[in-house]
ZAMARGU-4260 file (C-alpha; in steps of 0.2 Angstrom, whole numbers, plus 5000, padded with zeros to 4 digits):
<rodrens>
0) 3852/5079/5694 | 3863/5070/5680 | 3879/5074/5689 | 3870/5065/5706 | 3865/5051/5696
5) 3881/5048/5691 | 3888/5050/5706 | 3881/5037/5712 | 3880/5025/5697 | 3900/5029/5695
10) 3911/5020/5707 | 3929/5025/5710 | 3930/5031/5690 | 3924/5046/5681 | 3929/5038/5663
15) 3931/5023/5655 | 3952/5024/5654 | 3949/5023/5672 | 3941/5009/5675 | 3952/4997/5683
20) 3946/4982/5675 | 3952/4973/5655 | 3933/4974/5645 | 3936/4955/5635 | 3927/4945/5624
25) 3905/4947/5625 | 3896/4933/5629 | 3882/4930/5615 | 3867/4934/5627 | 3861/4943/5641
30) 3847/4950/5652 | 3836/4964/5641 | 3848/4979/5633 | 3863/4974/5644 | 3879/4967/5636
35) 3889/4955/5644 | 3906/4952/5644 | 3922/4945/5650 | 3935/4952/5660 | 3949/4955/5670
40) 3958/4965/5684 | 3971/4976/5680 | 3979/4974/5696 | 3981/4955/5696 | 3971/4947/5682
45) 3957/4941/5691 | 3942/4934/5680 | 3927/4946/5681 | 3911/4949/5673 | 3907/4968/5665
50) 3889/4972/5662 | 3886/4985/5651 | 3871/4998/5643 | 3872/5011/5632 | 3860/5026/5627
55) 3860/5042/5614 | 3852/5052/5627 | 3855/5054/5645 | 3836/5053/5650 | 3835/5038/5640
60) 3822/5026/5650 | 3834/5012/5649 | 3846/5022/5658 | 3838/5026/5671 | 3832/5006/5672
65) 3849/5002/5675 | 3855/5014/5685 | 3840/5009/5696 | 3847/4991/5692 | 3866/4998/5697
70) 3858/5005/5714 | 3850/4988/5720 | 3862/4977/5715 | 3876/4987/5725 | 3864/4988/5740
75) 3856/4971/5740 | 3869/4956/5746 | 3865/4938/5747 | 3873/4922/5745 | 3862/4917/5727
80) 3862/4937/5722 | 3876/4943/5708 | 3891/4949/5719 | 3893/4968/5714 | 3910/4975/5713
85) 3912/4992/5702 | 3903/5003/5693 | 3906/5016/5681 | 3897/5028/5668 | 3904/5037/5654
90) 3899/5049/5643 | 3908/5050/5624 | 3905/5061/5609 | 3906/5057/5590 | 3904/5073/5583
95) 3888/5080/5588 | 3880/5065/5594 | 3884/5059/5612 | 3881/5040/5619 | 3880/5036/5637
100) 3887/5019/5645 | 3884/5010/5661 | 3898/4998/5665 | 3895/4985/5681 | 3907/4974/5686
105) 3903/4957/5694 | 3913/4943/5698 | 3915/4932/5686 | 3898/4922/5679 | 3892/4916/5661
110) 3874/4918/5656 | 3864/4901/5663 | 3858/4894/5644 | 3875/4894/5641 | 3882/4885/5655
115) 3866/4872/5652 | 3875/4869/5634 | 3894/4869/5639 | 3889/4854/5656 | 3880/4845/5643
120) 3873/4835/5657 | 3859/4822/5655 | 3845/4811/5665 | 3846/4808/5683 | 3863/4821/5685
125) 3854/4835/5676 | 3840/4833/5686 | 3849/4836/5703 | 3861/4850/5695 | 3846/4858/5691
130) 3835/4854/5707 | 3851/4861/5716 | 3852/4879/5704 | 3832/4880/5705 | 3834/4878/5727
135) 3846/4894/5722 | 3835/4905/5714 | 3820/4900/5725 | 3830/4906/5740 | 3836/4920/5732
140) 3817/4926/5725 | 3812/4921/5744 | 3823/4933/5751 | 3819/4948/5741 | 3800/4945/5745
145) 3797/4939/5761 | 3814/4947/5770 | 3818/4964/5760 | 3799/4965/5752 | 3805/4968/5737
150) 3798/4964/5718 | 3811/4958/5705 | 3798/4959/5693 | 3807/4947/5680 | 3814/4931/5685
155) 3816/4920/5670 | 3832/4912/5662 | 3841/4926/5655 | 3840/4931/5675 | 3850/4919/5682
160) 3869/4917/5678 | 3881/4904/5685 | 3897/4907/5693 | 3915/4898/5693 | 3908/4886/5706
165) 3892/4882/5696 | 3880/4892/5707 | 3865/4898/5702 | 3864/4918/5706 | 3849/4931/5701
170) 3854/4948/5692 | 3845/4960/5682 | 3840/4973/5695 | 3832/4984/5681 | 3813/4982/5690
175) 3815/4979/5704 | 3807/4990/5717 | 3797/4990/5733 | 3782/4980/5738 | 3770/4994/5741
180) 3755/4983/5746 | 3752/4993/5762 | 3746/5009/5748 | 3729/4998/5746 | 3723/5015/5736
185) 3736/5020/5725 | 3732/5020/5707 | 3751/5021/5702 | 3761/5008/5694 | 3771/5000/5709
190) 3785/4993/5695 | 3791/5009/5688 | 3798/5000/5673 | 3787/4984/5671 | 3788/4988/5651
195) 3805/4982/5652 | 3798/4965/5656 | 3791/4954/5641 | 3773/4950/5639 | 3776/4932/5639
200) 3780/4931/5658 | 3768/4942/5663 | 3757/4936/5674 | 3738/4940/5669 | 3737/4954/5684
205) 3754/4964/5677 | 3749/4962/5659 | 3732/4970/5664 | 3743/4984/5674 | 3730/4979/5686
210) 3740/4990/5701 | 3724/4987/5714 | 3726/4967/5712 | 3745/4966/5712 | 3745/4979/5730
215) 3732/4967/5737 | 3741/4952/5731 | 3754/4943/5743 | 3774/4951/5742 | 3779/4935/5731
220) 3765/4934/5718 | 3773/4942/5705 | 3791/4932/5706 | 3784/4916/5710 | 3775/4917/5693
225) 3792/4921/5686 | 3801/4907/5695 | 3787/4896/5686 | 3793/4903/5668 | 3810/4899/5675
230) 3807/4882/5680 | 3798/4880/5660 | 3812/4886/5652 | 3827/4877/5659 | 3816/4861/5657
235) 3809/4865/5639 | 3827/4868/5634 | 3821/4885/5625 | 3815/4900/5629 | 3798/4907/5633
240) 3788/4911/5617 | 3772/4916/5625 | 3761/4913/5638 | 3751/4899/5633 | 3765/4887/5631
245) 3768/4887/5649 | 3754/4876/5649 | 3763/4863/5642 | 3771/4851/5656 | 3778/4836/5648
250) 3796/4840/5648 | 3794/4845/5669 | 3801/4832/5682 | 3782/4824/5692 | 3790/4826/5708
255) 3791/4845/5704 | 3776/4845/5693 | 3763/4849/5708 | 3772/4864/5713 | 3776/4871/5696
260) 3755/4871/5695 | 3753/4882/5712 | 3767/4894/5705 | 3758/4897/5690 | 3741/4899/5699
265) 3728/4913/5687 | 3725/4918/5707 | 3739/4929/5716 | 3735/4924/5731 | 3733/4906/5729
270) 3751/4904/5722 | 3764/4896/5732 | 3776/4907/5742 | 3794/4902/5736 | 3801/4897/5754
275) 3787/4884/5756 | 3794/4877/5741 | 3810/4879/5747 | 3805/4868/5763 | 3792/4855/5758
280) 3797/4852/5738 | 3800/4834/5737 | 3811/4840/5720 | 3825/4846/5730 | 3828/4831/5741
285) 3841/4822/5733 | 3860/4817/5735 | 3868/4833/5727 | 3855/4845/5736 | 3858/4835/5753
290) 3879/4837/5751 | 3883/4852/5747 | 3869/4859/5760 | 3878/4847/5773 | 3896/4855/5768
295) 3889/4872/5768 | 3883/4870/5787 | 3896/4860/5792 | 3901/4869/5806 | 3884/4867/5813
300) 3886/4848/5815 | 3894/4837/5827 | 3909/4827/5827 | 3897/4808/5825 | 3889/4817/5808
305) 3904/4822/5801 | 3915/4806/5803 | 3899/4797/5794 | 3897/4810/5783 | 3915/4810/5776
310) 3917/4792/5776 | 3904/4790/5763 | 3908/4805/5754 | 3920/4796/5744 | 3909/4784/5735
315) 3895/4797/5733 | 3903/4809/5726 | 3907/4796/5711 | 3888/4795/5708 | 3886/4814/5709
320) 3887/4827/5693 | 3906/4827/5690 | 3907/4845/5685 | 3899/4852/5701 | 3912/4838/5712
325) 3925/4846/5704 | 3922/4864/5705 | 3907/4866/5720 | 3911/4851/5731 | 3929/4851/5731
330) 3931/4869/5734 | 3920/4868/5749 | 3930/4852/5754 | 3946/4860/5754 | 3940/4875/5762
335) 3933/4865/5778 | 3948/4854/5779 | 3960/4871/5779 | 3951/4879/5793 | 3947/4864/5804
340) 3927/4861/5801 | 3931/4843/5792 | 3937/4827/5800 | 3954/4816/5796 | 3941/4806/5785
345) 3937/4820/5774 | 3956/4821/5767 | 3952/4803/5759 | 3938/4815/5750 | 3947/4827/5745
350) 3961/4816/5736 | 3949/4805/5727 | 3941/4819/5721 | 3957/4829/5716 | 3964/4811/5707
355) 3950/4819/5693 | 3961/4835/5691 | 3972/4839/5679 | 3991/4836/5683 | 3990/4858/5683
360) 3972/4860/5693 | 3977/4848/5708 | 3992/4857/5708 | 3982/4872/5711 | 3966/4867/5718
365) 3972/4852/5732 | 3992/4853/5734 | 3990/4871/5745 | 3977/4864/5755 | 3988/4847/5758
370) 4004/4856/5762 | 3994/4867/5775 | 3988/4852/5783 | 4004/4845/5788 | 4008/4859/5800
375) 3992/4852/5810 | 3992/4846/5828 | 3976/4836/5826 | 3984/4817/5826 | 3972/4809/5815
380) 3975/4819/5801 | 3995/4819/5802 | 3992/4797/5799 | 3979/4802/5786 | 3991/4812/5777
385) 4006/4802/5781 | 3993/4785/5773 | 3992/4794/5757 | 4007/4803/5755 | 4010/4791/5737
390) 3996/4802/5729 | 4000/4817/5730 | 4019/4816/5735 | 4026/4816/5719 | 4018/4832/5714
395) 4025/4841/5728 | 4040/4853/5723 | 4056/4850/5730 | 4056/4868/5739 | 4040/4864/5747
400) 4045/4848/5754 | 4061/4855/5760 | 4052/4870/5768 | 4035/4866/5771 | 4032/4850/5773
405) 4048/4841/5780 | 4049/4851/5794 | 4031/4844/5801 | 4033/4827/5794 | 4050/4822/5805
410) 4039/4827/5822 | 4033/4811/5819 | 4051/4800/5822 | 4049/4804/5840 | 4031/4803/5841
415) 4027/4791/5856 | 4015/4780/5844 | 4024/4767/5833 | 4013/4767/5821 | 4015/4786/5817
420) 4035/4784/5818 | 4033/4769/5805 | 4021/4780/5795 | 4034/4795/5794 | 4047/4781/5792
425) 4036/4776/5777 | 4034/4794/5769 | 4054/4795/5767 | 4052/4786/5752 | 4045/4799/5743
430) 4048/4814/5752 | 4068/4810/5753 | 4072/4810/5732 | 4065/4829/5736 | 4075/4833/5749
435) 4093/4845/5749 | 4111/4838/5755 | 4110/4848/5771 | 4091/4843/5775 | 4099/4823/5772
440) 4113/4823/5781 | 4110/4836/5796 | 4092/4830/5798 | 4084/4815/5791 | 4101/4805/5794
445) 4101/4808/5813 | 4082/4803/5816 | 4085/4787/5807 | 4100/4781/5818 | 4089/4784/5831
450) 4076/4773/5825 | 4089/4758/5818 | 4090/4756/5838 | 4069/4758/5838 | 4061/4748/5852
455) 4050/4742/5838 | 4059/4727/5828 | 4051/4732/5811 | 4054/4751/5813 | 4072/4744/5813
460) 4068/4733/5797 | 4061/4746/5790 | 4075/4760/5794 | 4088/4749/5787 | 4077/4746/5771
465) 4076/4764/5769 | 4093/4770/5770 | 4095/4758/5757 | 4084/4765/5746 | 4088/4783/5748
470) 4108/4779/5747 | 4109/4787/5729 | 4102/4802/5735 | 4115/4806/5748 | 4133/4809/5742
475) 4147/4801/5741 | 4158/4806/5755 | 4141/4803/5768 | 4137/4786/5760 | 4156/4780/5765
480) 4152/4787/5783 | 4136/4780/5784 | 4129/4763/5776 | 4143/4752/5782 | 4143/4756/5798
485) 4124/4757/5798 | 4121/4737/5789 | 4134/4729/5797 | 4134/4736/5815 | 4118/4739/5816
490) 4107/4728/5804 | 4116/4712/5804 | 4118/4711/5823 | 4100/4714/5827 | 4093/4701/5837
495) 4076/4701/5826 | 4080/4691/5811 | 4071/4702/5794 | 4082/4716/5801 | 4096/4706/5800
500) 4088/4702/5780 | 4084/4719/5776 | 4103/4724/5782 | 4111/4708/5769 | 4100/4714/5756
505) 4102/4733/5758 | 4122/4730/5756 | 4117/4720/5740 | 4110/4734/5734 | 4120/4745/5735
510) 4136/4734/5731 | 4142/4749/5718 | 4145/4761/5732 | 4159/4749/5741 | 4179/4748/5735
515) 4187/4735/5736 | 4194/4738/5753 | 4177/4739/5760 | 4172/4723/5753 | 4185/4713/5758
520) 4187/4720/5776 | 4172/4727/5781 | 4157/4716/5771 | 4163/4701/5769 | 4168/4696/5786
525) 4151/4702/5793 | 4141/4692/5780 | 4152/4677/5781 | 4145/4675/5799 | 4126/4674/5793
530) 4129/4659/5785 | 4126/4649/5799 | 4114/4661/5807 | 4100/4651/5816 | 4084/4659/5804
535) 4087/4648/5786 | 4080/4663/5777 | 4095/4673/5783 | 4105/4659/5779 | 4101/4660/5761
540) 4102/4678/5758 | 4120/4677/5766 | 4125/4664/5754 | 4119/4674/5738 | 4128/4692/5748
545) 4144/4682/5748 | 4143/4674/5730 | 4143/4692/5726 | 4154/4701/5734 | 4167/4686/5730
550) 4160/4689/5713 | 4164/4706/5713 | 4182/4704/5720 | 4184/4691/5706 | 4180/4705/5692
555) 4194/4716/5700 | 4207/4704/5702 | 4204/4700/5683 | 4207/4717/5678 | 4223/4717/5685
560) 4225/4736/5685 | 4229/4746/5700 | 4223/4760/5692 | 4204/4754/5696 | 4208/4751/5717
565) 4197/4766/5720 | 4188/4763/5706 | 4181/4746/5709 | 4162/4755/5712 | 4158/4754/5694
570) 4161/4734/5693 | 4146/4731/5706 | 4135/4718/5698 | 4120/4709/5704 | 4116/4691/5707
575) 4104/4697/5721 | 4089/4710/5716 | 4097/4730/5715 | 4089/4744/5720 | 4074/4745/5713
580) 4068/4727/5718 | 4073/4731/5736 | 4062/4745/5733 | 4048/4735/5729 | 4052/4722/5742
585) 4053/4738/5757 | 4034/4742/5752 | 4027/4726/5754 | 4038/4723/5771 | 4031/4744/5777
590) 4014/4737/5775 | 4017/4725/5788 | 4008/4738/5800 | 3997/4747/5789 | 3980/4741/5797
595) 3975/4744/5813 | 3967/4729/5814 | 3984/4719/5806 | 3994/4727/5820 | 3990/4716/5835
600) 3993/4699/5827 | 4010/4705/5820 | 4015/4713/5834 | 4012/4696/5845 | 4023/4687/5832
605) 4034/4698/5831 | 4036/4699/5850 | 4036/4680/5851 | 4050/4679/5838 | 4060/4690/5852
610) 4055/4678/5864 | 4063/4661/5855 | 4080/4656/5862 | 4092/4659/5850 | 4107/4647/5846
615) 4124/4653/5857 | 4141/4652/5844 | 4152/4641/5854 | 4168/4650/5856 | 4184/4644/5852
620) 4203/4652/5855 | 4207/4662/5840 | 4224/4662/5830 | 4231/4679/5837 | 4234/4682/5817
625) 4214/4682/5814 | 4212/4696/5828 | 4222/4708/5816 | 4208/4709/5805 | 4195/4720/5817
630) 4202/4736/5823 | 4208/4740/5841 | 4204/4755/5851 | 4185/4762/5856 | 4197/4780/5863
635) 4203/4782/5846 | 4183/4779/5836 | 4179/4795/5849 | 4194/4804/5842 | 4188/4802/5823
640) 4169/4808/5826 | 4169/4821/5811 | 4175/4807/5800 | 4160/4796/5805 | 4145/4804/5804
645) 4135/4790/5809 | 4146/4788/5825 | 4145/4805/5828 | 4124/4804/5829 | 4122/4788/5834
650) 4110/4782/5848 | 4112/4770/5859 | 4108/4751/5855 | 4089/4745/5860 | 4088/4737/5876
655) 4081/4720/5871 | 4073/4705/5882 | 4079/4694/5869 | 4099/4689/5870 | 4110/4694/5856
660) 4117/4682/5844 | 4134/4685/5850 | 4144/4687/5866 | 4159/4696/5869 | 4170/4700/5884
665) 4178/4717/5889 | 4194/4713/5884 | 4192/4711/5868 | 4185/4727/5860 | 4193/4732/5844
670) 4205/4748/5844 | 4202/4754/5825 | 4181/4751/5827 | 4171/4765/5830 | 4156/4756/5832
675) 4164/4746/5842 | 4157/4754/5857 | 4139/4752/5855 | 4138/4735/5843 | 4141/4718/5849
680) 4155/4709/5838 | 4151/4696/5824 | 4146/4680/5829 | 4160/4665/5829 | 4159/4653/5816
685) 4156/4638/5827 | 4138/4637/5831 | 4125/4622/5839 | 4114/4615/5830 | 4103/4624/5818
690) 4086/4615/5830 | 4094/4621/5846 | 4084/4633/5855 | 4070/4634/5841 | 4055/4623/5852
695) 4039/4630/5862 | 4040/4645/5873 | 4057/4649/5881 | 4061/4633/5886 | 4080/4632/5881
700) 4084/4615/5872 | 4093/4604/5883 | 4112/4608/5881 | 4125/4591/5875 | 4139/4586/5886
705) 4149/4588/5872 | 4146/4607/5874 | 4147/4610/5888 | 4166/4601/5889 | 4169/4611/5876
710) 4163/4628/5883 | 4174/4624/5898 | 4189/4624/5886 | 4184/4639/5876 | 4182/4650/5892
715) 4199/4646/5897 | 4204/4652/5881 | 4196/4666/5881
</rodrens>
């Protein structure tokens, strides 16, 4: 009969060498003659809970309680119920003597008055932590009784422990048996091992053994009076010392005080079964109670609940018990938002709650849930990502970006929406730092020439600011290929004027990274020809570009050593902002659509902005010595396409409504320029007057005779 008790007790091992669980530090209490402590797998070192009981002798009472115990705790599964996992029994010898242990192991949960010290909490918090535990318990007493009709026999404080996530759950299985009311005539004890329970929370029909009451009492009476101790005990802050102090009810909450009173009713039958307490205690309706139920059936509720629930969660969660936000809300929140139950809204959530974490916990607890989102198809929640990306972006790893997250993030630079393509455009700033060479240069590079040439003037902006920035991530032999051709062909021939800004003051920049060549044939001329642009904020950026570059040119003629030709990067000084102010000066200019309800009125000025007339250069003949300085031949820029990377990927100008600054006739497209082919040329440096074409509406100023004599000389020229 042993061996078959074993049998069953024992799980997987016959010994304790083969349990596959670490037996660690004990926790100062548990229920009855149990010891609790803490443990770990062997296989991976997960946290777990081992229970244990000893005996000297095999038929020991208290054995055969917790094997009982063992049995029903592996058979009986429920949400608020101690999660079984293992169990073992070994027999060792010390001479002639022989002791017997019991081994359960659980997942991981302290004893309930410890975890009341460690939270600490205090008024209106500890209330609703404990109005949330005590809706635990009851549900857990109320499915024993009324759904398996069973008896616990001993619900009281050293009954309930709390896991990881700060649930309440109900162990010490040692009583329990079946609810044998249907034997009216029986004279037996129905609780086989009621002596394990102490007299103090015995109710008076059990401390009587009176078996005839208890069978005709209802299924609940005997826990309900427990859950009453319980209820005493958490609330008192001590345990129970006897009956009679259960009388005294100053330290219980009034809202709970009514229902506390039919609990510990002298009559069975009169007291109150634990699922009407469950469904009409106003105790448990409160904000913690209401939000975690809500999470925990949020798949039950529609698409208009959820969208308010989430967008309020943020600032409830702040008035909530931080401890249980952190490891009960945040958990649940993660969970739903990984498997699609939560709204785009709740990500706003999630990250609040997470900016509470450790640098270490978010790492662990948020970051794998954010990096799984950014492979989803849902819309809403790649711009509510792609909105906060500045909170969590630096703590992503490089290999994820580059692996994980990149990959899903770029979908959005062809995304048919604007605002999506300028909220990717946005989330370069910080993914890029963390991206590799060949992610640079084969990928990010050829999305954003394709955006330079945006339909969208301030994705344009905003690409040329960008490259910008992330021109000291790229190497050396890309950045010669790339940001020349990229400011000045691009960004300072677009026809909306802050691109034509962002593209002066993104060479400023990044003035170090130009020789002397470069500066002299390449950036000056195009900067030269901004002075007179038509916009006065362009005008004066010009102006401070060209002081200096010339600045710049200065330092190196002054050296005087030819030794420094390819050298000349390190004399790159600043009398415009550097880097890190263009930096600053690109946030403000990404925010430009940020709103939804901003986008409208800045889109109608941006489009009115398109729409003004701009100031036509007057050309005149040119020396035939200024035409040396552009290069010659479009066939030849075709030939060199793996010596300009930016050539090779680059997309077609934008079709605009508005006319470009400059014009410029087949004839006389430069041989040595291989952007010639798809930029128009600098402006010339005669222009009209800085009003012309600057009134109401389109209406063109009205043209001087002067000009047009003059036009009628240059067009012969030309």
């Amino acid at each position: 009969m042993l061996k078959f008790l074993k049998g069953v007790v024992g799980g997987s091992g016959a010994g304790l060498k083969d349990l596959p669980y670490n037996i660690g530090d004990p926790y100062p209490s548990a229920w009855g003659s149990w010891s609790h402590f803490r443990g770990t797998s062997k296989d991976d070192g997960s946290p777990v809970s081992i229970f244990s009981l000893s005996g000297s002798n095999p038929q020991d009472g208290h054995l055969a309680a917790g094997r009982n115990g063992v049995k029903r705790l592996r058979t009986v599964r429920h949400p608020n119920i101690l999660s079984f996992l293992h169990s073992t029994e070994v027999e060792s010898f010390d001479g002639s003597s022989s002791k017997v242990t019991i081994y359960i192991v659980t997942e991981p949960v302290m004893p309930l008055s410890e975890k009341i010290k460690e939270l600490g909490l205090e008024g209106t918090q500890r209330d609703e932590y404990y109005a949330w535990g005590l809706h635990q318990i009851a549900k857990a007493v109320s499915f024993l009784n009324n759904d398996c009709k069973l008896v616990h026999g001993n619900v009281c404080l050293s009954s309930v422990v709390v896991t990881q996530t700060l649930d309440w759950k109900l162990y010490a299985f040692d009583v329990l048996s079946e609810y044998d009311g249907a034997n009216a005539t029986a004279t037996g004890p129905m609780l086989q091992y009621e002596w394990l329970v102490g007299s103090q929370y015995k109710p008076t029909e059990l401390a009587k053994c009176d078996w005839a009451t208890i069978r005709k009492s209802p299924p609940w009476a005997i826990d309900s009076w427990g859950l009453g101790c319980l209820i005493y005990e958490i609330f008192s802050g001590m345990k129970l010392g006897k009956t009679e102090e259960l009388r005294n009810t100053a330290s219980i909450p009034k809202s709970l005080l009514p229902d506390y009173q039919r609990l510990l009713s002298s009559m069975p039958s009169r007291r109150l079964n634990t699922s009407k307490l469950i469904e009409n205690s106003e105790y448990f309706q409160n904000k913690l109670v209401d939000t975690i139920h809500f999470m925990e059936i949020l798949s039950l509720k529609d698409s208009v609940e959820k969208d308010t629930f989430f967008r309020k969660l943020p600032n409830l969660a702040e008035q909530l018990p931080r401890p249980i936000v952190l490891k009960k809300l945040l958990p649940l929140l993660a969970s739903a938002l990984e498997f699609g139950s939560a709204a785009a809204p709740a990500l706003t959530a999630l990250l609040k709650m997470g900016s509470w974490l450790s640098a270490e916990e978010f790492s662990l607890k948020v970051l794998p849930t954010i990096v799984k989102l950014f492979a989803s198809n849902d819309r809403a929640v790649r711009v509510a990502l792609l909105q906060h990306i500045d909170q969590f972006g630096e703590s992503l790893s490089a290999q994820v970006v580059d692996e994980q997250v990149y990959p899903h993030v770029a979908t959005g630079f062809a995304d048919t929406s604007a605002f999506l393509r300028e909220l990717t455009l946005k989330s370069m700033l910080i993914l890029a730092p963390k991206l590799s060479q060949r992610t640079l240069s084969g990928s990010l590079l050829k999305y954003l020439s394709k955006l330079q040439v945006d339909e969208e003037p301030a994705i344009r902006t905003n690409t040329t600011i960008l490259l910008g920035n992330i021109a000291s991530y790229l190497n050396e032999g890309t950045r010669k290929r790339v940001l020349i051709n990229a400011f000045t062909v691009r960004a300072l021939r677009d026809t909306f004027s802050p691109a034509r800004g962002a593209g002066v003051m993104a060479l400023c920049a990044t003035s170090s990274y130009y020789d002397m060549t470069e500066i002299a044939t390449r950036i000056l001329p195009n900067i030269v020809v901004l002075i007179i642009d038509p916009d006065s904020d362009i005008r004066s950026k010009a102006f401070q570009a060209v002081d200096q570059f010339l600045q710049i040119v200065k330092q190196y003629n002054e050296k005087g050593n030819a030794e420094d030709t390819s050298g000349a990067g390190s004399l790159g000084i600043s009398s415009m902002p550097g880097n890190a102010s263009l930096l600053g000066w690109a946030m403000s200019s990404l925010t430009l659509k940020g709103k939804a309800s901003d986008q409208a009125p800045a889109l109608a000025n941006i489009q009115a902005a398109q729409k003004r007339p701009v100031s036509q250069p007057v050309s005149q003949p040119k020396p035939q010595a200024s035409t040396s300085l552009r290069p010659k031949s479009t066939v030849k820029a075709a030939k060199d396409e793996d010596d300009d990377l930016w050539g090779s990927i680059a997309a077609p100008p934008p079709k605009s409504a508005s006319r470009p600054l400059n014009v410029k006739t087949a004839g006389a497209v430069d041989d040595d320029d291989p952007w010639a082919a798809i930029a128009a040329p600098p402006p010339t440096t005669k222009a009209k007057p800085l009003s012309a074409g600057r009134g109401r509406g389109n209406r063109a100023a009205a043209p001087k005779l002067g000009a047009q004599r003059i036009n009628r000389t240059s067009s012969t020229g030309m």
